[in-house]
N, C-alpha and C positions, 0 to 999 in steps of 0.2 A: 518261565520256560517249561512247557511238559513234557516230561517223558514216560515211556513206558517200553515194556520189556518186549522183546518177541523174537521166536527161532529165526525166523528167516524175514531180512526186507526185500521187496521184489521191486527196482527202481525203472520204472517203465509199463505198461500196462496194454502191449501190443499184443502180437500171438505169441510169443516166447512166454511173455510175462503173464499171461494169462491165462494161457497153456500148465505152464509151472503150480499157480496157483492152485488150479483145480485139481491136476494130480495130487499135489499134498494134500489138498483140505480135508481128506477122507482118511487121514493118518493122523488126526489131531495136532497138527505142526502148527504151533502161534504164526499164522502169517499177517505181513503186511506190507499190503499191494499200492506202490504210489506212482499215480499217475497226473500229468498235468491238466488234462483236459478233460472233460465230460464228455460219454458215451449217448448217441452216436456221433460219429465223425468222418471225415474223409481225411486220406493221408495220399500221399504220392505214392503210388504202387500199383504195379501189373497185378490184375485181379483173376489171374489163372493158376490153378491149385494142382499142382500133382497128386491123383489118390494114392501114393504110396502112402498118406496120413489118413486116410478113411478109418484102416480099421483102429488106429488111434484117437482119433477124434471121437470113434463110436464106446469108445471107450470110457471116455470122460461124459460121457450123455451128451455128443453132439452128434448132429445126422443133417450135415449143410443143405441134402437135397430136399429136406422137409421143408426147409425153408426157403427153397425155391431156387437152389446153385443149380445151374445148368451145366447138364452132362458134356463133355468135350469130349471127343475123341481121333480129331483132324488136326495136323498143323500144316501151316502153310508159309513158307519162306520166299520175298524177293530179293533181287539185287535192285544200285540204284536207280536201273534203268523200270524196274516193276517188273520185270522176266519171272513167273514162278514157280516153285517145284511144291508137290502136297506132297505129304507121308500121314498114314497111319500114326498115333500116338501110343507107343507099347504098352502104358498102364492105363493113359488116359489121365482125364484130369477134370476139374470142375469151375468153374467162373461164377465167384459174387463178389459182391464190393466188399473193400476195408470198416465200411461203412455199416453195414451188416452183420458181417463176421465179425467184427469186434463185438460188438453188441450181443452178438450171441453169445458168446464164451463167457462174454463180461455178467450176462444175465443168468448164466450158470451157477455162479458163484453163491456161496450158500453164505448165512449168517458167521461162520467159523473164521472167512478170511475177512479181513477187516480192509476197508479202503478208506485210500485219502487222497484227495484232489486239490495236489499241489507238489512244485516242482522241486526236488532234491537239490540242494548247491552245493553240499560237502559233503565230503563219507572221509571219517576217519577212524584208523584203526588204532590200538591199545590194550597189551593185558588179553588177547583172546577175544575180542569184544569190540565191535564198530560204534560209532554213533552217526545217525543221519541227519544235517538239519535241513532242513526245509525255508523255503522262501519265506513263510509264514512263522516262522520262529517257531516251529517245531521242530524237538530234539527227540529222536527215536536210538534206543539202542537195540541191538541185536547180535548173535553170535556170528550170522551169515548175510551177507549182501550178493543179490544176483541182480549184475546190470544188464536191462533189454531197454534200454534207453533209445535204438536204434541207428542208424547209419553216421551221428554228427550230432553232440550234444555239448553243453557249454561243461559238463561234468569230466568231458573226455581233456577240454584242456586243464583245467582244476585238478585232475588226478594227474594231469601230466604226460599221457601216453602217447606213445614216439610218432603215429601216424599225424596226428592231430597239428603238428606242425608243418607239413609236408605239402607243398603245396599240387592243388587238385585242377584241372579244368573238365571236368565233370558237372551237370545239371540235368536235371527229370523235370517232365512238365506232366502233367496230366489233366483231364475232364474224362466226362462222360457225354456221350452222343446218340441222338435218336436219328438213326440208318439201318438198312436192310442188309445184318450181315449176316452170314450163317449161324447156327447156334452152335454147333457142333464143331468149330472151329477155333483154333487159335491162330492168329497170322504174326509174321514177323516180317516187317517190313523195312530195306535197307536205305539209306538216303547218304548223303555227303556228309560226313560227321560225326553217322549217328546210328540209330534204328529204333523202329516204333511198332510198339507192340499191343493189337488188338482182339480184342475178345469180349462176350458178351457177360452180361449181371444177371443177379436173380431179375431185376427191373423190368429188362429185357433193351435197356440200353446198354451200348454199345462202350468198353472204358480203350480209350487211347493214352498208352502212356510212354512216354518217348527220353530217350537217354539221347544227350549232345555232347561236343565238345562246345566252350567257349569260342574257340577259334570259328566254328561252323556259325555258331549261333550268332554272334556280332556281326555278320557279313548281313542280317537283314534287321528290323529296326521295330524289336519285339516281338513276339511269340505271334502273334494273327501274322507279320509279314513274311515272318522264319516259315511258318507251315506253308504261305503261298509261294515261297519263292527259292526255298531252298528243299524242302521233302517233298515238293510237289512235282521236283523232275525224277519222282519216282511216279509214272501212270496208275498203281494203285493207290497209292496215296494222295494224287492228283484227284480222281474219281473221291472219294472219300470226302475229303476236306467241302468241296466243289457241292459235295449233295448230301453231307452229314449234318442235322443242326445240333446243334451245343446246348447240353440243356444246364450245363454249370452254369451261375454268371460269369465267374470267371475263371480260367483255369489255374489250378492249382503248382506250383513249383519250387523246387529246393537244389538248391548249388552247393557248390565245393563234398561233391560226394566223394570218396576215398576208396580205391580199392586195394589201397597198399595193406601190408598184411598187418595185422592187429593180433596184440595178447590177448590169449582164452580165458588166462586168469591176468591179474594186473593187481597188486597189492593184498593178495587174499578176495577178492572180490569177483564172482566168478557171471563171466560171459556167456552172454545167449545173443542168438539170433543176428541180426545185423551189426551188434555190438561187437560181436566175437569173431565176422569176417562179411563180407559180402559178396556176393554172388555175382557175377553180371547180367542182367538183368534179360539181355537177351535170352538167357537159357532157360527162364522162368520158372525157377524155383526156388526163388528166396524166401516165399512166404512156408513150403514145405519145408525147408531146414530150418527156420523159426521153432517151427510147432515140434521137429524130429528133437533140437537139441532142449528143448524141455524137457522131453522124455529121455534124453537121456541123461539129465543131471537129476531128475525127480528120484530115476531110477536107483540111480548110485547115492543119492543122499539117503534115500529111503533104505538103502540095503549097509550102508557105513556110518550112519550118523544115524539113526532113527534104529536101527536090527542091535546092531556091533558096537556100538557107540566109541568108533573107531577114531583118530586124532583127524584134524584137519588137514595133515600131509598127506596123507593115505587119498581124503576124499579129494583134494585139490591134482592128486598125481592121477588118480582114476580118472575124473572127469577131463583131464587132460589128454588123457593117453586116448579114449575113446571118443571127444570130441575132433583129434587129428586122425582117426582111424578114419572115421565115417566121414570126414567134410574133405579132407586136406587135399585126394584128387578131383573131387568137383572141383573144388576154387582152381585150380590149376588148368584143368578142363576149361572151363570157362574164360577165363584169360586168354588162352592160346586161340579159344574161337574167336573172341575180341579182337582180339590183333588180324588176325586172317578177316574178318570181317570187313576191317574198316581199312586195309591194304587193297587196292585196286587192282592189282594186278592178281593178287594170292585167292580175293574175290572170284573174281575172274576164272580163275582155275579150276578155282571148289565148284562152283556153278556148274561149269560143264565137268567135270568129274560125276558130279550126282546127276545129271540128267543123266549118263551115262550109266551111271550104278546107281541106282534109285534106294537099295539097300544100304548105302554108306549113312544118310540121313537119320535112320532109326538108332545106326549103331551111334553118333553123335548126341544124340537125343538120350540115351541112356549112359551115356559121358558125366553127363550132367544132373541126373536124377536116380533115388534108391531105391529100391527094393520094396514091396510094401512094408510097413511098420504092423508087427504083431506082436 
């Protein structure tokens, strides 16, 4: 069995985890980055980026728009009838696939941080000191473990954490589609169940990607008859489906999603991104507080354990304290629009409320999203 030594192991290799990497790499921190799968990839996820990460990202040597992320700066919302309201986007935001943007971050990475492609199935702690094994019978030890394993992983029930049991009727579907939509746009589209969220890629196709209940979804007889016959009596997404081709072969989907609340740390092991809580999707900014809360565990590791070489309660209390600062009213945020969303009548209200005050929409919209990152 091998082992070897290293500061930090990074369990997941998404935008958090690879995010995280990069910041350290340039403070000589033994890392090691594990990931199940090889780069590039598609994952289920809204492919619409808040720039409040711009000037972070340009930080770590990324510049998404070089690479062909298309500028946004519109959003547009229906109900389930397809009724719409637009608003201006206050910071704006960027659209490319996971597909892409992984790959970019990933190909950043310099020879300092070390990668392995394959899947973590224990982390146990001892003595100050973890060890990882891997499905591969590798045994890694290290001081510090950060999970960005994302939204649902067989690790969350192996460590045992509370949500993980809880039962969910939650599912995401996504593809990508070649249709004439605007570029400048993000849409959020409501249906019975649910809402689907469209926007364009560097590609220049189109990514739909759609949060359900089970309840909604079992009424039709697989995803091709779900989209004809349950989101289609929404007239824009009717239009859509009707004249969009599919260039996936097939669409991509993941169930039992959770947005019950989750530990930021959980046995010493400390949480990012969808690991550490999830967003609701409608609000579209999961992938921004991925990338936000790297930065800010980079920061605090780099400033307590790498400056001060301060004890692990100090860095596990800071990284706490400042990851409930910055997230703890989104996710709240977000929930309460969920609920109001997918209520018919409370629908209903909001709707014509915002047609009425067209300004209410923006101030909602930044409910849900921070500040630029500097």
């Amino acid at each position: 069995m091998h082992q070897k030594e290293y500061d930090i192991v990074i369990i997941g290799g998404g935008l958090a985890g690879l995010c995280t990497a990069l910041h350290l790499q340039r403070h000589h921190i033994r890392i090691l980055l594990i990931e199940k799968q090889e780069y590039p990839k598609h994952r289920v996820c809204g492919e619409y980026v808040s720039n409040e990460v711009l000037p972070y990202l340009n930080t770590l040597g990324i510049d998404p728009q070089a690479h062909g992320a298309i500028t946004i700066s519109r959003f547009e919302i229906s109900t389930r009838e397809g009724e719409t309201i637009e608003s201006d986007l206050p910071l704006g935001g960027f659209g490319i696939s996971r597909y892409a943007l992984d790959k970019l971050l990933f190909d950043a990475l310099d020879s300092s941080t070390n990668v392995l492609f394959d899947t973590a199935v224990s982390i146990t702690y001892l003595n100050d000191e973890f060890t990882v094994l891997t499905q591969n019978k590798k045994a890694v030890k290290c001081r510090f473990v950060v999970g960005s394993f994302g939204k649902r992983s067989l690790l969350d029930k192996r460590l045992g954490r509370d949500f993980i049991n809880k039962r969910t009727h939650w599912m995401a579907v996504k593809a990508h589609y070649d249709f004439d939509f605007p570029e400048d746009m993000v849409a959020l589209h409501n249906f019975e169940g649910g809402y689907c969220g469209l926007s364009k890629t560097e590609t220049g196709a189109v990514n739909a990607c759609y949060l359900t209940t089970l309840k909604s979804f079992n009424k039709a007889n697989g995803i091709e008859d779900f989209q004809k016959t349950i989101m289609s009596k929404n007239k824009k997404l009717d239009y859509f489906f009707k004249n969009a081709r599919q260039i996936f072969e097939k669409s991509l989907s993941i169930s039992q999603i959770s947005f019950a609340k989750k530990s930021v740390i959980h046995n010493h092991i400390f949480m990012l991104g969808d690991s550490a809580g999830l967003i609701h999707p409608l609000c579209g900014n999961g992938m921004a507080m991925a990338i936000h809360a790297a930065k800010i565990f980079s920061e605090i590791y780099l400033e307590e354990i790498h400056q001060k070489n301060s004890d692990r309660e100090v860095l596990e209390s800071a990284y706490q304290n400042m990851w409930k600062t910055t997230f703890s009213e989104r996710l709240r945020a977000g929930a309460r629009i969920q609920r109001l969303l997918l209520n018919d009548t409370a629908s209903a209200f909001t709707y014509k409320a915002i047609s009425r005050f067209p300004s209410i929409l923006p101030y909602v919209i930044r409910k849900t999203h921070g500040s630029l990152m500097v």
